[in-house]
N, C-alpha and C positions, 0 to 999 in steps of 0.2 A: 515489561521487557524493553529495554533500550535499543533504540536503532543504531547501528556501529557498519562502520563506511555505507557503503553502495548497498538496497535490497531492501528488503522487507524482514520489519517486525511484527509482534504482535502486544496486544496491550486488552486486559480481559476488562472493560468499568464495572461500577455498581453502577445503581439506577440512578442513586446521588451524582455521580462524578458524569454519567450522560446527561442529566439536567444542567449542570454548569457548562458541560460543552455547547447543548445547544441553545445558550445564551449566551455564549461565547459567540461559537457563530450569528447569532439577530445582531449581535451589537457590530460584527466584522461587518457585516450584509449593510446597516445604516449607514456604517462609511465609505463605503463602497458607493452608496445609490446617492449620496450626496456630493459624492464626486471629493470626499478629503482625503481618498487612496492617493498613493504616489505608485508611478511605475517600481516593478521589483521584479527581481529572477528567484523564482521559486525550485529549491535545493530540497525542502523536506515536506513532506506530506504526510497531514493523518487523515484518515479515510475511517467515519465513522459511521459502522455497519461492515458485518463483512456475508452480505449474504452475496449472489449472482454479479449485481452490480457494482459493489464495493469491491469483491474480491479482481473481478475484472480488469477495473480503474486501479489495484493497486499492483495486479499484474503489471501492466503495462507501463508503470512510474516504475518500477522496480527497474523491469526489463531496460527502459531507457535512461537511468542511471540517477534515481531519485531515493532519498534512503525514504522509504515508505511505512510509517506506524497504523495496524490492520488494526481497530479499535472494535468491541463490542461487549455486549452486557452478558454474554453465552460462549463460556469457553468451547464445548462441543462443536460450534457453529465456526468459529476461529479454527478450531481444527481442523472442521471440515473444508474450508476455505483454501487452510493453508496446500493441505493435501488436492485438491482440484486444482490449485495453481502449478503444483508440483506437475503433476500428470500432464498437464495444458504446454508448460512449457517441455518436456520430454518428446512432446508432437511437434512443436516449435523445431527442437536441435535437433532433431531427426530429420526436418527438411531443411534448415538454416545451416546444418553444418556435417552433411551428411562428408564432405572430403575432409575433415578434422573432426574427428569423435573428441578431441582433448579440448577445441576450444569450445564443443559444446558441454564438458561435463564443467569445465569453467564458467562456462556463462551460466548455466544453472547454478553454478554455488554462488558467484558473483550476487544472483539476483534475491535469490533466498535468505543472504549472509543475514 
């Protein structure tokens, strides 16, 4: 699934395609600790795992206006994720924008797109 503007997607791997990612990441992690990173402003995020923690961290990129790709090798578990985030934020707009129900069903789709 492609991520398209503001929000969270999702993206199901195989076992192959997570063993390249997390060699992907040792190799990002080496240049980081060697200090050849350059400062950057981070716009997109994949977030690979979407159990508790992942789905969490990818709430909260969402919500703050990151397009967010929810990565995992178990589509069920994606689902599940997706839907807990769903519900998490419905508790959110309920207290975030109890005088405008319109800007909260907004900000739900916004964050989901």
């Amino acid at each position: 699934a492609k991520a398209r503007g503001v929000g969270l997607s999702s993206l199901q791997l195989t076992k192959t395609q997570s063993s390249q990612v997390n060699m992907s990441l040792a190799a990002l992690t080496f240049i980081a600790s060697r200090g050849m990173a350059t400062k950057m402003t981070v716009k997109n995020l994949a977030i690979i795992g979407s159990g508790q923690m992942g789905a969490g961290i990818g709430q909260v990129a969402a919500a703050t206006g990151h397009k967010v790709v929810l990565c995992d090798t178990a589509g069920d578990i994606l689902e599940k994720a997706k839907a807990g985030m769903r519900e998490s934020l419905r508790r959110v707009v309920k207290k975030k924008f109890a005088d405008d129900p319109d800007k909260g069903i907004e900000f739900i789709a916004s964050t989901m797109a």
